[in-house]
N, C-alpha and C positions, 0 to 999 in steps of 0.2 A: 974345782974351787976357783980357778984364774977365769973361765968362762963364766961363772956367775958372779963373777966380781966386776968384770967389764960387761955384762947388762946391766949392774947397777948404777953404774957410773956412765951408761948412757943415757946423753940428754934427751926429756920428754919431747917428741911433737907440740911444738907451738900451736898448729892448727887445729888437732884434736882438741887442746887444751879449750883454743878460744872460742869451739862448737860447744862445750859444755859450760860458756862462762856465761854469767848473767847478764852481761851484754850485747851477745850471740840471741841469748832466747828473749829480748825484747826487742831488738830487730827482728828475727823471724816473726813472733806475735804482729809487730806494727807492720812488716809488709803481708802478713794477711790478712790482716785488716784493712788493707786498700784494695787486693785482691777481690776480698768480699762485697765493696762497691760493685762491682760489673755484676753479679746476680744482682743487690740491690735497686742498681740502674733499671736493670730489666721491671721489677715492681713497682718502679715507679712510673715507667712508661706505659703499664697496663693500667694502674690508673688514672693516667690523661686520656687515654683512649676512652675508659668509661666515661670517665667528665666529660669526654666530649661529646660521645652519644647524651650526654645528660643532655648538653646542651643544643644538641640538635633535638631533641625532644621537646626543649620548651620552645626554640622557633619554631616547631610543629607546631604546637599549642597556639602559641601564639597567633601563628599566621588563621586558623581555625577560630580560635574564642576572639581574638579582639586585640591589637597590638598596644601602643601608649597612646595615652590619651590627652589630646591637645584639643584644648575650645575656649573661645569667648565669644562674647555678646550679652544680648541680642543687638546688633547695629541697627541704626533706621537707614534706607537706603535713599535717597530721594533725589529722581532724576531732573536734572536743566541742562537748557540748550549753551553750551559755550559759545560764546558770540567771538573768541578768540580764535575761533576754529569754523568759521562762518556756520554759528548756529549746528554743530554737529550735536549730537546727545552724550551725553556727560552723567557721572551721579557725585552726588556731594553723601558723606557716612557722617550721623553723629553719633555718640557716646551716648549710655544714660546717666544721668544727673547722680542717679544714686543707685548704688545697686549691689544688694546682699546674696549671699551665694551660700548654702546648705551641700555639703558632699557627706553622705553618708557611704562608707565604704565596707563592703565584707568579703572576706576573701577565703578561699579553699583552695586545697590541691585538686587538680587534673592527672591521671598516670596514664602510661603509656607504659604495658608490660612494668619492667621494675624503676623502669623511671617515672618522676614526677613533675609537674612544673605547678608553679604558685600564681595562680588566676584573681583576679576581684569583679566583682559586679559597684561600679559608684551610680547612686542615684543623686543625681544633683539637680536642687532646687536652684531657681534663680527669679526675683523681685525687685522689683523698685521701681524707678520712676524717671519720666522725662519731663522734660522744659521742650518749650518751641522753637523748633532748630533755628537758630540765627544765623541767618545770610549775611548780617551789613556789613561784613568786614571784607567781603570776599571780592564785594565788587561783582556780584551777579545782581540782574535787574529781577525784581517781583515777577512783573511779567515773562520771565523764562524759566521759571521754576513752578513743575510742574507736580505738584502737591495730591492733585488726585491720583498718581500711577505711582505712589512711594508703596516701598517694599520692606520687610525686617529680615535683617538675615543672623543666621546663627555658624557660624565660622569652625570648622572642627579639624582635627587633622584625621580620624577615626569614624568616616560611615557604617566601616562593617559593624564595629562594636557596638552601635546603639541599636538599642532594643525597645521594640513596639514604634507605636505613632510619637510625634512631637509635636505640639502645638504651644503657642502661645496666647497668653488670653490677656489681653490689649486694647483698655479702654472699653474694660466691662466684657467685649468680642471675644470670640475665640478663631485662633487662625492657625490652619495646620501647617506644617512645612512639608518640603518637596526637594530633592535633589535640585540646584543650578548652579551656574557659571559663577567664575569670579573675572570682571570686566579687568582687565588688567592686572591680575593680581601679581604682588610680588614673593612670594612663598609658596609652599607647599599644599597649605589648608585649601578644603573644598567648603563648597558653603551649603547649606538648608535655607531653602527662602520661603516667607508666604506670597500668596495673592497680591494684587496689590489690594493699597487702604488709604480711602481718602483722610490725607490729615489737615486736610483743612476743617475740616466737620469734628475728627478726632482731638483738635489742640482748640477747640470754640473755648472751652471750660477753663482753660489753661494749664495745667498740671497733670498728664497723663499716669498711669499707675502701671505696671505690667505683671505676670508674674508665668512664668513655664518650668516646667518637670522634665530632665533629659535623665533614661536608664543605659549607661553603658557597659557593656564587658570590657574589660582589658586584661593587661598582664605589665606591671614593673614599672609603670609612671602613670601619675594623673599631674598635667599640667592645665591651670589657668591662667588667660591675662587678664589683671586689672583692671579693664574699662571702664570704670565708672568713675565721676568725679570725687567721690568716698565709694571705697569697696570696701566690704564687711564680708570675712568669708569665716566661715568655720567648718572642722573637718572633723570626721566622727570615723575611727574604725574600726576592727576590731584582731587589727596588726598589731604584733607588739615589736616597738621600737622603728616604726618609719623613717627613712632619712629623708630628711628636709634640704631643700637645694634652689637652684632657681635663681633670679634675680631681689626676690625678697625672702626673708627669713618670717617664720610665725613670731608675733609677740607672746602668744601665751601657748605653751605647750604642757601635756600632763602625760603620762604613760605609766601605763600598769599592768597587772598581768593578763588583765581582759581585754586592752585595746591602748588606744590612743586618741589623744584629741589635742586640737593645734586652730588658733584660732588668727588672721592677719585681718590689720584695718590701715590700707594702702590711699593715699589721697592723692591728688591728679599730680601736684605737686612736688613726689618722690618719682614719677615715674617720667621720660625725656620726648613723650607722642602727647598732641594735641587731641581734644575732645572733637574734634571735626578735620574731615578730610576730601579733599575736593581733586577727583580723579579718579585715584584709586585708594586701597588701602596700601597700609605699609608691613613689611614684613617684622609680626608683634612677638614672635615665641622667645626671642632675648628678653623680653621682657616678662614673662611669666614666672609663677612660682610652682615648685615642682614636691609630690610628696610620692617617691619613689617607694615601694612596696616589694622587697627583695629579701633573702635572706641571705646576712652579712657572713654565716660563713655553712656553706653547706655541707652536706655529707661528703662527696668528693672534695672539697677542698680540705673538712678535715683529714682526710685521708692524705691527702700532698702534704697539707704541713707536719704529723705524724710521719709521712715516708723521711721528710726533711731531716729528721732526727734522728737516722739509721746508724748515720756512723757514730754518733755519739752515742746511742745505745750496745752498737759492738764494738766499740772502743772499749769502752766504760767496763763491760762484761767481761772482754781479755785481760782489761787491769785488771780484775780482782781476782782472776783466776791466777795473775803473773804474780800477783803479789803473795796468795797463797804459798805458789809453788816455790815464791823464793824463800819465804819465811819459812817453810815446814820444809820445806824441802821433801816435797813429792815429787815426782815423776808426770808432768801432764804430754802427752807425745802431740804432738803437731794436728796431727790427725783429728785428734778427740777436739783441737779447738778448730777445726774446722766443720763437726759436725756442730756443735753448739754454735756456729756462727749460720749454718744455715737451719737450722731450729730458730734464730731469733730475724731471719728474714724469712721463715716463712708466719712470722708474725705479723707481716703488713699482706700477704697475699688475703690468709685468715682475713685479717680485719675488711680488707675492699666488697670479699664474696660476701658473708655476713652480712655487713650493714647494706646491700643490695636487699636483704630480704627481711630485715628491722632497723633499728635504733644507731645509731654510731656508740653510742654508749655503751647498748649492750652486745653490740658485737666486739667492743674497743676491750670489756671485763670477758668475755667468753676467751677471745683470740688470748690475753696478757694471761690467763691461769692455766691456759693450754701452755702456753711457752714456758710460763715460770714452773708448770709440774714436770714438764719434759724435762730440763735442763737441770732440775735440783733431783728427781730421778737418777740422771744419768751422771752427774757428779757426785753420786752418792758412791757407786761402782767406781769413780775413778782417784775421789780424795778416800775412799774406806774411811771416811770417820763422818759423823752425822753431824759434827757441829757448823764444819766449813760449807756443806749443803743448806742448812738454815740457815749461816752468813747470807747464803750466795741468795736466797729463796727473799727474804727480806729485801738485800737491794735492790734487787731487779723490781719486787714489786712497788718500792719506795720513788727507783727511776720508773717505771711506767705511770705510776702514780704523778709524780712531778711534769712527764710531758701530757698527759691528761689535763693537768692542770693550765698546764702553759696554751693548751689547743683550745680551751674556752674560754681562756681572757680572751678579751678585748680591746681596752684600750690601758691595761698592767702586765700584759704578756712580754712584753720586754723588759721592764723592772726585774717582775717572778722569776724569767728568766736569767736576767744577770746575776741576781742575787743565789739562786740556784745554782748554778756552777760554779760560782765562789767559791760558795759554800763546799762543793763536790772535789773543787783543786785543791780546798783547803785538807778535807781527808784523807787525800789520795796523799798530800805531802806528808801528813802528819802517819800515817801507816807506812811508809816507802821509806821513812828516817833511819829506820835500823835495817835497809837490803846492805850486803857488803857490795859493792860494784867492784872489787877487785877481784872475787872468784870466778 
């Protein structure tokens, strides 16, 4: 009787105590939830690495179909002797007076095994018209300006990517282009010139007309400069959602779910180059307007910002199992929330291989009801009651439902989501109100 009187009267282990206390198993839960980051980490590096063969695939493409696409003109070129330079050979470039521009663009995918890249074919028309190049200002004499040996050039950053013949038809004429040189140039662009053409005979009438057909390949830009003393451009695709860039913006833009169209009317006026140039030309691609043809968020990139959100889907996932177990007071062992933490990352592996071989969508619903049956499965076995599994079954799908959401905004993906996790802290507080923190 004295022996079991002094076991009673000895004092509990503290340490035992504080292993079983509800403070103990939200520390253990929170540091395996950082734990669970380093497999995470791993998943998400296997998806850079995909992104990146992604993106070596479209500089494959690329470099194959037709890279960005940079061009103006058509310049008049028209050679004199600079008496500055005792009578060496010189060209003076002028602008056309007026000059409308037609881009019609269509675009498809290229694959490469499971990757893909996003190609267009632009057929762009180009018309208008010239005035007769005026010398007076320049201070070159009549007599050194050699009118019968002028040339037109058309200025491109992209030879590979045009397709078929080019010509221009000029003063009634038709006159094909040719690969040549740029006499001093300052930039990158190569040029297409024709023959030469006497403009002396061409400018009798006064008012010259011109008009040529260029068909290019590219991939992810088409940029023009505004040469003309009024350009009128308009742009036809059948991209949805173009982003517009460049040194001018369209004035009138429309988008739907068949394409795009964007229209700019640019005057000599807005832009800081003169309508004639006497040397060389000047380097024009700062001054161009650009209608970049991309998609703003791709398959792999869904996939990154989805990996993004790892921890806060096994965060999320442990609260409601911690709050369970304090509320009912089950038994969850360490173990079991480690295997439901790697059930919910191998939800981002699911998603990467999947949408390799369809939809991000419908790999994004395949992968989330594989996870969400595993883990309401398996918490069914571990809470014995069916109602805390349909809890559990509901949020998860509620959270995957909500970063779905968040991965296809745009430009409310940060609102949706701040307002969302409010709302998510606000539950968490509101159910967590009755845990005892002192057991």
């Amino acid at each position: 009787m004295e022996i079991l009187n002094q076991n009673q009267n000895q004092p509990e282990d503290p340490n035992k105590n504080f292993l079983h206390s509800t403070t103990a198993r939200i520390v253990m839960v929170g540091v395996l939830t950082l734990v669970l980051l380093i497999p995470l980490q791993y998943v998400k590096n296997l998806i850079f690495d995909r992104s990146q063969l992604q993106r070596h695939t479209e500089e494959t493409v690329s470099a194959q179909w037709g890279g960005n696409v940079y061009v103006y003109g058509p310049v008049l070129k028209i050679p004199y002797k600079n008496t500055k330079k005792n009578g060496a050979p010189a060209y003076a470039y002028f602008f056309p007076e007026k000059l409308d521009i037609t881009a019609n663009v269509v675009s498809e995918s290229k694959r490469r095994n499971t990757y893909k890249s996003a190609v267009f074919n632009a057929g762009i028309k180009f018309s208008g018209n010239y005035t007769t190049p005026n010398f007076s200002k320049s201070g070159i004499s009549p007599e050194n300006i050699d009118w019968e040996r002028a040339t037109i050039q058309l200025n491109t950053g992209n030879l590979k990517g045009i397709k078929g013949a080019v010509a221009i038809n000029f003063n009634g004429k038709r006159y094909n282009f040719e690969p040549a040189s740029r006499e001093n140039s300052n930039d990158s662009m190569v040029a297409l010139e024709t023959k030469t053409i006497n403009l002396r005979d061409a400018f009798a009438g006064g008012v010259v007309n011109f008009s040529m057909d260029v068909s290019y390949n590219g991939t992810k830009r088409l940029a023009i400069v505004p040469i003309g003393k009024l350009t009128e451009t308009q742009m036809i695709s059948n991209w949805h959602k173009p982003l517009f860039g460049g040194n001018f913006m369209p004035e009138k833009e429309s988008d739907t779910a068949t394409g795009a169209t964007a229209c700019w009317k640019i005057s000599h006026l807005n832009r800081p180059f003169a309508q004639q140039h006497f040397g060389s030309l000047p380097d024009l691609k700062a001054y161009s307007f650009n209608v970049d043809f991309i998609i703003p968020v791709n398959e792999y990139e869904q996939n990154e910002r989805a990996a993004k959100y790892g921890f806060l889907v096994i965060g999320l996932t442990f609260l409601i199992f911690f709050l369970i177990q304090s509320m009912s007071r089950i038994s969850i062992h360490i173990f079991q929330y480690i295997m439901i933490g790697l059930a919910l990352i191998m939800f981002y592996t699911l998603l990467i291989s999947i949408t390799e071989h369809s939809s991000f969508r419908f790999a994004y619903i395949i992968a989330g009801l594989s996870v969400v049956a595993m883990i309401t499965l398996y918490s069914i076995s571990i809470l014995k009651d069916r109602r805390f599994p349909m809890f559990i079954a509901a949020a998860l799908t509620g959270l995957y439902t909500f970063i779905y959401v968040i991965i296809q905004l745009e430009e409310y993906a940060l609102l949706a989501g701040s307002i969302g996790l409010f709302l998510i802290l606000g539950a968490v507080m509101y159910f967590s109100r009755r845990i005892d923190w002192n057991k």
